[in-house]
C-alpha positions as CSV (number, residue, x, y, z in Angstrom):
1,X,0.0,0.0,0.0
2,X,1.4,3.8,-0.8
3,X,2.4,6.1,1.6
4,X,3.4,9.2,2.0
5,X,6.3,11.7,3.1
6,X,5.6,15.0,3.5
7,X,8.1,16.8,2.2
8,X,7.7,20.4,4.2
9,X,6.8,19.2,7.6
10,X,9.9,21.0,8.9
11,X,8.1,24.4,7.7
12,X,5.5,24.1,10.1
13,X,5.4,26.5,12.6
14,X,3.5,26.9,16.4
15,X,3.0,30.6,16.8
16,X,-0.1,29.6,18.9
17,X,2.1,28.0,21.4
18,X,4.6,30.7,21.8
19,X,2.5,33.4,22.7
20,X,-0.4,32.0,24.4
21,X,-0.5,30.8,28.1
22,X,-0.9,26.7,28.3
23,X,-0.2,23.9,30.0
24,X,3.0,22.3,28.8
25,X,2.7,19.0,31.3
26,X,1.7,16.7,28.7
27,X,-0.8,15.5,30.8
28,X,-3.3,14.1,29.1
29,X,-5.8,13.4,31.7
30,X,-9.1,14.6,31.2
31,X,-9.9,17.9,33.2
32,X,-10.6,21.5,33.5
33,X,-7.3,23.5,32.7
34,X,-8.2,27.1,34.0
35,X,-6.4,30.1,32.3
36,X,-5.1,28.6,29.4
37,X,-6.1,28.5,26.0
38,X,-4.0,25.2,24.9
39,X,-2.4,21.8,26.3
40,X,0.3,19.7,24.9
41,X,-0.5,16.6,24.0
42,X,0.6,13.6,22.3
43,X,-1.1,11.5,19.4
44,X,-2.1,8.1,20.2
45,X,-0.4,6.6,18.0
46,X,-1.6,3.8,15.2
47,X,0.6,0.1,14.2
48,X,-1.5,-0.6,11.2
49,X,-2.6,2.6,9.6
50,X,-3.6,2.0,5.9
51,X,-4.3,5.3,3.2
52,X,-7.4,5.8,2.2
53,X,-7.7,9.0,0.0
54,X,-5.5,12.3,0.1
55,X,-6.2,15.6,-1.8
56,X,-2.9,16.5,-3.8
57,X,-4.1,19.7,-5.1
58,X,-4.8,20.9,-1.7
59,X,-1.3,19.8,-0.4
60,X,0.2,21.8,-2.9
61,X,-1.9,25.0,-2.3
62,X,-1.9,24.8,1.2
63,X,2.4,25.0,1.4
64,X,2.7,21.5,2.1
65,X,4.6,20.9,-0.6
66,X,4.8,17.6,-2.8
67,X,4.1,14.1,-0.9
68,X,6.2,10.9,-1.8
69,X,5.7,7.2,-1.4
70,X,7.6,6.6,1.5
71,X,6.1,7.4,5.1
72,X,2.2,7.4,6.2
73,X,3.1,8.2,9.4
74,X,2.7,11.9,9.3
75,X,-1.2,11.2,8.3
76,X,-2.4,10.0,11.6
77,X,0.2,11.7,14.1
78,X,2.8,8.8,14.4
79,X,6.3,9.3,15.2
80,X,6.9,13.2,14.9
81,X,9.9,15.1,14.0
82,X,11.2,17.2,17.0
83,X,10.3,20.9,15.5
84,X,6.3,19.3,16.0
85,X,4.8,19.9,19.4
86,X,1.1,19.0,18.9
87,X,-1.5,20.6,21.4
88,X,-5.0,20.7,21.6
89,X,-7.1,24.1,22.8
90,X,-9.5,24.7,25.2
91,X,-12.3,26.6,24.3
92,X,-15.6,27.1,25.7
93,X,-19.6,27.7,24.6
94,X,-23.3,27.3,24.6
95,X,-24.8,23.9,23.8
96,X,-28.4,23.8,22.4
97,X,-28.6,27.3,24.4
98,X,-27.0,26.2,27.8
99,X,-23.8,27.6,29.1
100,X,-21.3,24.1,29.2
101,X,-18.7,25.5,30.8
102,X,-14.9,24.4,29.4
103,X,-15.0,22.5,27.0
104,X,-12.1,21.7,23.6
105,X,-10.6,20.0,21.3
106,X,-11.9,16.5,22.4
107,X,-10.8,14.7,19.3
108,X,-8.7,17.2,17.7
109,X,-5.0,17.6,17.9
110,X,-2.7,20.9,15.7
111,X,0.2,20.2,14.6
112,X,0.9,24.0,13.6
113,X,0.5,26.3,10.8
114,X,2.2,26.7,7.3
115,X,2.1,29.6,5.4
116,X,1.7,29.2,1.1
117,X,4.1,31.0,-1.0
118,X,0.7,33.4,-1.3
119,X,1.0,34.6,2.3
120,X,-1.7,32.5,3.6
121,X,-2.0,31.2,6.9
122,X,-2.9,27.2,7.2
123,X,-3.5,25.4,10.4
124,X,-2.9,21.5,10.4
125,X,-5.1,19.5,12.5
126,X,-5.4,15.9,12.9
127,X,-9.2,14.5,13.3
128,X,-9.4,11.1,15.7
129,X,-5.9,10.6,16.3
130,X,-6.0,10.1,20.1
131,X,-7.5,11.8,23.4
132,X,-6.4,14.9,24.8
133,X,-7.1,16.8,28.1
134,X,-10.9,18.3,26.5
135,X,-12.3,14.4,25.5
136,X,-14.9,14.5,28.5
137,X,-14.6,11.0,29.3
138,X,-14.4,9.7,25.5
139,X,-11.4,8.7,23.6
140,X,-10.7,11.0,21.1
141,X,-11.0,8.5,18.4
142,X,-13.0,9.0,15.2
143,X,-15.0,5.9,13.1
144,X,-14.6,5.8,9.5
145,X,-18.4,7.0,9.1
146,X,-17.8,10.1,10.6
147,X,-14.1,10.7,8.6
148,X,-15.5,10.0,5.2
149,X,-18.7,12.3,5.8
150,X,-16.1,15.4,7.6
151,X,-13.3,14.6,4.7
152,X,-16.1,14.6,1.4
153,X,-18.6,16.9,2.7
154,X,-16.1,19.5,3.9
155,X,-14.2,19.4,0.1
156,X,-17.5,19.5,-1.4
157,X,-18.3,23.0,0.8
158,X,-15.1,24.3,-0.5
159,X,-16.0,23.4,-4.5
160,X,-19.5,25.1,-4.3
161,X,-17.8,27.8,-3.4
162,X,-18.6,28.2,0.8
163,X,-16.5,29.2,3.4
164,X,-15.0,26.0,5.0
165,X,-12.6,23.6,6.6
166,X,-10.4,21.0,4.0
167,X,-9.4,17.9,4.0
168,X,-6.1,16.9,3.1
169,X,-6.0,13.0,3.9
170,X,-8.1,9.9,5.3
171,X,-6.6,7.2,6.2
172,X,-7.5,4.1,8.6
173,X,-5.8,3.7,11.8
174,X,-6.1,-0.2,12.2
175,X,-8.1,-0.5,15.1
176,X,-11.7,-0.8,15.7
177,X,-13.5,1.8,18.0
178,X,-16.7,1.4,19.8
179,X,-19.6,3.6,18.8
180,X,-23.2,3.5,19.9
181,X,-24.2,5.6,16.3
182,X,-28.0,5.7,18.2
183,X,-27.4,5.9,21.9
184,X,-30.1,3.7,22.1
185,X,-27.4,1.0,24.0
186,X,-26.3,-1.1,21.4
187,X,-22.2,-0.3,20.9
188,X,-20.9,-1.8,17.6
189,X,-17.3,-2.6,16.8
190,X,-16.4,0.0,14.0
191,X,-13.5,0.7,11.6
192,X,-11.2,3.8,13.2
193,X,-10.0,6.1,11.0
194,X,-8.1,9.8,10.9
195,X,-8.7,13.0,8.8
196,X,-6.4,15.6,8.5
197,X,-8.3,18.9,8.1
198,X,-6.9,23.0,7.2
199,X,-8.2,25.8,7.9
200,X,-7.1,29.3,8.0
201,X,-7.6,28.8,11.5
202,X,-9.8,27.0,13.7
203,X,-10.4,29.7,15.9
204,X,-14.2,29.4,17.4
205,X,-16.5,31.9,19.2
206,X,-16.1,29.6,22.5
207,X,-12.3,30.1,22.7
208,X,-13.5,34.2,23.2
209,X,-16.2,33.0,25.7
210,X,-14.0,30.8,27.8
211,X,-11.5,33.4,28.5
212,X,-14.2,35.7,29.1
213,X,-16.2,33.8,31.5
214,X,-12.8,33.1,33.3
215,X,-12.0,36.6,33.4
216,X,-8.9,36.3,31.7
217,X,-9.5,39.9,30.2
218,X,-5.5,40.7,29.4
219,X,-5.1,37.1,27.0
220,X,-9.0,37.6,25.9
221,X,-7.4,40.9,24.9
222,X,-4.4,39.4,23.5
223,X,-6.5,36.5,21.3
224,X,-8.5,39.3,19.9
225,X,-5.6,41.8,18.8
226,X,-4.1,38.1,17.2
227,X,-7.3,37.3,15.0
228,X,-7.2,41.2,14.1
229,X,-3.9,40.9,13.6
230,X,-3.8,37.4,11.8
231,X,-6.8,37.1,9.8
232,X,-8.8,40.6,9.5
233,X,-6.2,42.8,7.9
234,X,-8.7,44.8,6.5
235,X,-9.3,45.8,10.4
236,X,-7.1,49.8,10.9
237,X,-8.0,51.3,13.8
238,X,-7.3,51.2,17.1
239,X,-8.4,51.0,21.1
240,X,-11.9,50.2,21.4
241,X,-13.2,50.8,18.0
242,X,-11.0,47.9,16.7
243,X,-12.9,45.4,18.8
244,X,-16.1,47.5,17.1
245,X,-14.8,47.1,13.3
246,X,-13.9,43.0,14.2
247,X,-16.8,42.3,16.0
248,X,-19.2,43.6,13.1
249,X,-16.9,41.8,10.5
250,X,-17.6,38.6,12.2
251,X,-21.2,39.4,12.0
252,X,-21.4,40.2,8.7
253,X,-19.1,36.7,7.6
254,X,-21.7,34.6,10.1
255,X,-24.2,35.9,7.7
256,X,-23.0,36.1,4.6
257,X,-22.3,32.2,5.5
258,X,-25.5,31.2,6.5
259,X,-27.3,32.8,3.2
260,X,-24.7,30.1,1.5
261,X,-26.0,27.0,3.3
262,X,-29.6,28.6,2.3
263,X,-28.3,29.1,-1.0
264,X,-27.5,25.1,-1.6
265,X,-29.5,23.4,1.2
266,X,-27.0,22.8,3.7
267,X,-28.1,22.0,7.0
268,X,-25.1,21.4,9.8
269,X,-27.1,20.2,12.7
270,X,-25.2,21.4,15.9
271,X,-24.9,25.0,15.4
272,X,-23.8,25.2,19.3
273,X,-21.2,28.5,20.0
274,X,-18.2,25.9,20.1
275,X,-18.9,25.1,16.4
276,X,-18.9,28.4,15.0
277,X,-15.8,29.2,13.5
278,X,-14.3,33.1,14.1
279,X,-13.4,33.7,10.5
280,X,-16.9,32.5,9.1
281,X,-15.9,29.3,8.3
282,X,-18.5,25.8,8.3
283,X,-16.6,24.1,10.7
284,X,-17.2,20.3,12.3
285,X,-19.1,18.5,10.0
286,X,-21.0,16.3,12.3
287,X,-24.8,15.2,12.3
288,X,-25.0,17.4,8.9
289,X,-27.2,16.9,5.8
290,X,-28.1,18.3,2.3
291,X,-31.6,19.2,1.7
292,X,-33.6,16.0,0.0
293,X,-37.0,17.5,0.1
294,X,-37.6,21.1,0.8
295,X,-38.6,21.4,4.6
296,X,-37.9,25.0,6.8
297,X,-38.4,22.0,9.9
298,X,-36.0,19.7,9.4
299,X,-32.9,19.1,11.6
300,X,-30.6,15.7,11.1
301,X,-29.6,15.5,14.2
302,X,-31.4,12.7,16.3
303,X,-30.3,14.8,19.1
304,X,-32.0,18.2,18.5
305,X,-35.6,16.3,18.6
306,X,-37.9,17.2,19.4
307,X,-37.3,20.8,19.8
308,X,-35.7,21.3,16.1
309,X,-33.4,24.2,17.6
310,X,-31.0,23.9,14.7
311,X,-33.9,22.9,11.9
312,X,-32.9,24.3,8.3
313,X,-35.4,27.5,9.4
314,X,-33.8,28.4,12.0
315,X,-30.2,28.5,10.9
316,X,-30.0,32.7,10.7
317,X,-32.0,32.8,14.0
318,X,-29.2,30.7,15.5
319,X,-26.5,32.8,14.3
320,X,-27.8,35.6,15.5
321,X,-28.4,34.1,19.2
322,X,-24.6,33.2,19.2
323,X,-23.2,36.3,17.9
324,X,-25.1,37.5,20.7
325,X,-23.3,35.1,23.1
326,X,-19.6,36.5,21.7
327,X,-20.9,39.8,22.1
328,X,-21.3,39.0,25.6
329,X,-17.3,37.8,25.7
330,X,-16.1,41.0,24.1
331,X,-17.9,43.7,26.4
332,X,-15.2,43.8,28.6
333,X,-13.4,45.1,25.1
334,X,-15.6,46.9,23.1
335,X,-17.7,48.6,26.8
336,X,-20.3,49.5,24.5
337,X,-23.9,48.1,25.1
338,X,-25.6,50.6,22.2
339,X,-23.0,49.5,19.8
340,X,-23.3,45.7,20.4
341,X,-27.5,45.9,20.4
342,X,-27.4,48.0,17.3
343,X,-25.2,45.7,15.1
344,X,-26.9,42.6,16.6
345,X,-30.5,43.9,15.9
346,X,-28.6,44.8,12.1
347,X,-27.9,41.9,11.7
348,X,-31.3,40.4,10.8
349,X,-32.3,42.9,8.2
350,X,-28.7,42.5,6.6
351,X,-28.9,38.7,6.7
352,X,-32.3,38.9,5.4
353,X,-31.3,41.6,2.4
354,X,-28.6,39.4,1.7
355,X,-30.9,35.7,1.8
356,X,-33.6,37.6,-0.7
357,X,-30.8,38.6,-3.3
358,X,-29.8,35.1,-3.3
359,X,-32.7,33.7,-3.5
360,X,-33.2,36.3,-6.9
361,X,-30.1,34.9,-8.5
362,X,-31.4,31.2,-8.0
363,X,-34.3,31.9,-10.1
364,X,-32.3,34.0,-12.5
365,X,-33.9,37.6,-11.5
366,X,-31.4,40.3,-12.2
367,X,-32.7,42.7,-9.0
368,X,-34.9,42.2,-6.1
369,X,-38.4,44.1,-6.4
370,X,-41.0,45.1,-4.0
371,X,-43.0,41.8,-4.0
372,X,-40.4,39.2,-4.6
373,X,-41.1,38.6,-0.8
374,X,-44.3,37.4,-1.0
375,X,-42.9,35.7,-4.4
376,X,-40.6,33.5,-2.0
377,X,-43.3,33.3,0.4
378,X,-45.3,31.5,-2.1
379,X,-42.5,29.8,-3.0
380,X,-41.7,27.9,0.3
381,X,-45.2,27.0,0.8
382,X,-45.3,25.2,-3.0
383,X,-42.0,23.1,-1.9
384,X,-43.2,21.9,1.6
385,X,-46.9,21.5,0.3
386,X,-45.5,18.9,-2.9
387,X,-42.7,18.0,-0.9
388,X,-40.3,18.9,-3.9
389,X,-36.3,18.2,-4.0
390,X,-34.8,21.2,-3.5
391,X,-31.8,20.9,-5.4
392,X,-33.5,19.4,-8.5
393,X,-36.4,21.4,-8.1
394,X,-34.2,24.5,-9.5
395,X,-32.2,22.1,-12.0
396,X,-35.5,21.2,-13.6
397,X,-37.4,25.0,-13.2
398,X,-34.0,26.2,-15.5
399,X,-35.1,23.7,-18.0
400,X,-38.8,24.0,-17.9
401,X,-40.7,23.7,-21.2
402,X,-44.2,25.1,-21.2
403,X,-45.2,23.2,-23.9
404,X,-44.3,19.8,-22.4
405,X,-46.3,17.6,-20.3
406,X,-46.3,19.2,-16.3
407,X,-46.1,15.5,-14.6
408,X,-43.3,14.3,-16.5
409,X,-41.4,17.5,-16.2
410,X,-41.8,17.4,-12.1
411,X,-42.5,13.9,-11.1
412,X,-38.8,12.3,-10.5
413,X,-38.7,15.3,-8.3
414,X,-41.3,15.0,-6.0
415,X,-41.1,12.5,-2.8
416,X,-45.0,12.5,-3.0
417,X,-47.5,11.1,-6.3
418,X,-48.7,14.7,-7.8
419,X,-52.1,14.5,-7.8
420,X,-54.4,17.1,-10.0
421,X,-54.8,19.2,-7.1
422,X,-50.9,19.7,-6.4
423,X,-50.5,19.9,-10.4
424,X,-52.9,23.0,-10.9
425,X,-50.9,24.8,-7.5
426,X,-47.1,24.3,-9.5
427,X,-48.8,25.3,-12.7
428,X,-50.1,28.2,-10.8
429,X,-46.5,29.3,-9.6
430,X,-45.0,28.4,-13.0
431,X,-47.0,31.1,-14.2
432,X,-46.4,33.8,-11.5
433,X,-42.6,32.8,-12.4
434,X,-42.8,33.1,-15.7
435,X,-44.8,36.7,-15.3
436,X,-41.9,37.2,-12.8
437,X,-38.7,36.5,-15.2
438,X,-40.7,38.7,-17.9
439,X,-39.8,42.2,-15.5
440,X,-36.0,41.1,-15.7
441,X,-33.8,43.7,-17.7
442,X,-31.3,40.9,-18.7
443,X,-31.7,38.5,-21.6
444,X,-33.3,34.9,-21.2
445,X,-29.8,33.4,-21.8
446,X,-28.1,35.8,-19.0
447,X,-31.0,34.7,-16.2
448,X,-30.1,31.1,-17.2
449,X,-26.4,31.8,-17.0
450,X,-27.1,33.2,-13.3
451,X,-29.4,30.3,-12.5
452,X,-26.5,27.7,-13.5
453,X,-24.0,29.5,-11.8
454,X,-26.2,29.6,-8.3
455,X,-28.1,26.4,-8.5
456,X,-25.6,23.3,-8.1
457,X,-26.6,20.4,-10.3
458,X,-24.6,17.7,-7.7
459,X,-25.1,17.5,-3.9
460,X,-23.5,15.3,-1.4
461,X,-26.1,13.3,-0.2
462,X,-26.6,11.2,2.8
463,X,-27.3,8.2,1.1
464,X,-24.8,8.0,-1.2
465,X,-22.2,8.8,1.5
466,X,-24.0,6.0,3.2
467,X,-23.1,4.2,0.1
468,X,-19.3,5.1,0.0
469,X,-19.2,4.1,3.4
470,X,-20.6,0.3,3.3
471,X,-18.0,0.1,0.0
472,X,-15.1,1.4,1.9
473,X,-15.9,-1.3,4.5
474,X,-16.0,-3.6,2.0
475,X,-12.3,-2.2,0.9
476,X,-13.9,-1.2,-2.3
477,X,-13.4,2.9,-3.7
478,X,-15.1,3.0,-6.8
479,X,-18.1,5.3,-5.3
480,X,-15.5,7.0,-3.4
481,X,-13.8,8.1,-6.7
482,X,-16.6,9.1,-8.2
483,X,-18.0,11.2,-5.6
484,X,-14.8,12.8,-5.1
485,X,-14.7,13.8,-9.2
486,X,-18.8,14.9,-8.9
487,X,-18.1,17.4,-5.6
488,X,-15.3,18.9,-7.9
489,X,-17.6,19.8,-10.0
490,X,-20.9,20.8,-8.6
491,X,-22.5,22.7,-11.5
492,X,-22.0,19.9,-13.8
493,X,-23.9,16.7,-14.0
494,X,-20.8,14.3,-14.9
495,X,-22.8,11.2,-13.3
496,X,-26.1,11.4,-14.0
497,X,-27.2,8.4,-11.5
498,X,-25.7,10.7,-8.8
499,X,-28.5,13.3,-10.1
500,X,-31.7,12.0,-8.0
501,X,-33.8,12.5,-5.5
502,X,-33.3,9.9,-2.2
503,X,-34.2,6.3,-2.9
504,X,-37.0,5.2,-0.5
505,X,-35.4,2.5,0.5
506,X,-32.9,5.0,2.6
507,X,-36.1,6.6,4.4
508,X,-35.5,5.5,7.4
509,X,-32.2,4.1,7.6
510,X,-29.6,6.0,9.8
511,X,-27.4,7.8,8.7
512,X,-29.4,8.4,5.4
513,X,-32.2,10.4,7.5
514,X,-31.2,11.1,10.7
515,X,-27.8,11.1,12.5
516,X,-26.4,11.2,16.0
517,X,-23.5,13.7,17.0
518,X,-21.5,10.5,16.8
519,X,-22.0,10.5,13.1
């Protein structure tokens, strides 16, 4: 089996380390590490790991350099050179709206940053590759389930062109891991595997809260004038208003970033203050899932029943009630109540502006007018009522014939038999969309131009990651392969079979329809 040698390990560097406070013990017992933002750790290491699938392209944009067939070892945290000190960080945050105290990097572990021959900062992290000091009793392992769903889904983000985390490498660590996928009491022996993920950084709202909530106000001060300095360049001035100027930047990314996951049906499931990623990234791909049929109520996550806090609906809401959480952990900084209520209460007519223009561009309207709102409106209501696919909903609406039969046109994309009744309300809306498009001021090529451009025609889909899971078990890659060439290219239909709504027979299955935060 090929391995791999990375050729610029000895480039990466720990600035986090050197100017943070942390806890250099190596103790890797699980506990509360007050007034530190990091702990040294060490990976648990892995006899038998085996390659799965690594992204060349993104080693080689990233700074890592070219990879050669000699060492694996690097993949899954084994046998480190010296200038390596790997370290997990503690962070805080708000789980499904309760405070949960300290939490961290449970199943995380950096390795460091490299920076590309662009300038650009890229943290290192390894995904499953042992416990550290923030696993709460767990240990720090990852399944394969979970590695294949964070290392496709997260590259499939990045090609549809959404802020995210990448994945450079998956490999199999050789062991098997127990995992109760249902938490219903029945454990199950499962492959174990490790995913390398970059990011600009993996900075979250909760490492802000828990030095906050400690009252570590100097290094809360020092974390913030490091992001600024790091990772908002754009941010000039000085004192106070600094903390201003970054706080509304990371309102307006947290927006702009949910009106993407509107934009292409993403759903991430566990939107609690620990997953939200500083910069504006989708970060920890967990109990996620792409829209099947269209439904403002659904939520993957077995865990967020019955309540639906993080349902597809809500998403905006959510980010919203967070940012109002890291508001609360930069008052001591920014000492401005006025300020904080003004750009929070912004916030909503921004994000909604911002969801409504999208939302023009996926039906191919050059401008938003006056009563495209109730035009969406009606919209929603047509895609719940008929229970439509959302993401071929649009791919058949840009190739709607009015001349051609309605049923045959929109049956394969309905999860529900059209009767006559549900026919005469999408004839009705064809209409109002077709008296819509007629008030653009761009040509009908140019709206279908915008439409392609918004509207993916492939989307990772539970089942068929549910799929590429059972073959990998199997030690088979083919779906694997193919996937991986599809989520390079979204707004293409290369495999046509991948190009359909769910198959019934994954209705109920887990990890097609629902997921636990083990998943």
């Amino acid at each position: 089996m090929p391995t791999f040698d990375l050729m610029n390990i000895e480039n990466i560097r720990q600035p986090f380390i050197k100017i943070f406070p942390g806890d250099f013990s190596g103790n890797m017992m699980q506990r509360n590490t007050p007034k530190v933002l990091f702990s040294t750790v060490a990976p648990a290491g892995f006899d038998q790991p085996r390659l799965i699938a690594f992204n060349e392209k993104l080693a080689q944009d990233s700074g890592l350099g070219n990879f050669e067939v000699k060492d694996l070892d690097f993949l899954v945290g084994n046998r480190l050179p010296e200038n390596i000190q790997p370290y997990a960080t503690a962070y805080a945050g708000h789980q499904f709206g309760n405070w949960a105290g300290q939490l961290g990097d449970g199943r995380a572990i950096l390795a460091g940053e490299i920076i590309n021959a662009s300038g650009q900062r890229n943290e290192i992290q390894w995904k499953g590759a042992g416990a550290t000091p923030y696993s709460r009793h767990a240990d720090g392992r990852a399944v394969l389930r979970s590695s294949v769903r964070e290392y496709l889904m997260s590259e499939a983000m990045f090609h549809l062109g959404i802020p995210t985390t990448r994945a450079l490498s998956l490999a199999f660590t050789g062991e098997e891991v127990v995992r109760d996928i249902m938490y219903d009491g029945n454990p199950k022996d499962e492959k174990g595997a490790v995913v390398i993920r970059t990011a600009e950084s993996f900075l979250r709202f909760g490492h802000f809260e828990l030095m906050s909530a400690q009252r570590e106000y100097d290094t809360l001060r020092k974390l913030t004038d490091y992001t600024i300095d790091n990772y908002y360049p754009e941010i000039s001035s000085e004192g106070p208003q600094k903390y201003r100027d970054f706080f509304e930047s990371v309102c307006r990314k947290t927006a702009d970033l949910m009106v993407e996951w509107y934009r292409v049906g993403f759903v991430h499931g566990v939107m609690n203050t620990d997953n939200m990623s500083i910069l504006g990234l989708t970060i920890d791909y967990g109990p996620y899932s792409m829209m099947d049929e269209y439904n403002l109520n659904f939520t993957p996550n077995t865990t967020d029943l019955p309540g639906r806090r993080y349902a597809f609906g809500k998403q905006g809401q959510i980010a919203q009630w967070n940012l109002w959480q890291l508001a609360n952990a930069l008052h001591p900084l920014i000492q401005d109540e006025k300020f904080l209520e003004e750009i929070l209460n912004d916030f909503g007519s921004y994000f909604w502006e911002t969801h409504d223009r999208m939302l023009c561009r996926k039906f191919g309207f050059d401008q938003l007018l006056t009563n495209d709102e109730k035009f969406f409106t009606g919209w929603q209501s047509l895609m719940q009522d008929l229970q439509l696919d959302y993401t071929l909903f649009f791919s058949q609406l840009a190739q709607y014939d009015r001349t051609a039969d309605l049923r045959t046109q929109f049956e394969n994309v309905s999860y529900t038999f059209l009767n006559e009744k549900d026919l005469s309300q999408l004839n009705a809306f064809l209409q109002e969309y077709q008296s819509r498009l007629e008030r653009n001021l761009i040509s009908q090529e140019k709206s279908l131009e915008i439409m392609n451009k918004t509207n993916p025609k492939f989307i990772v889909r539970n089942y068929l990651l549910y799929q590429c899971i059972e073959e990998i078990n199997e030690g088979k890659t083919e779906i694997l392969e193919k996937l991986t060439d599809a989520l390079e290219h979204p707004y293409e239909e290369r495999y046509p079979e991948f190009s359909v709504k769910r198959p019934s027979g994954y209705d109920d299955i887990s990890g097609c329809s629902m997921l636990s935060c083990s998943s």
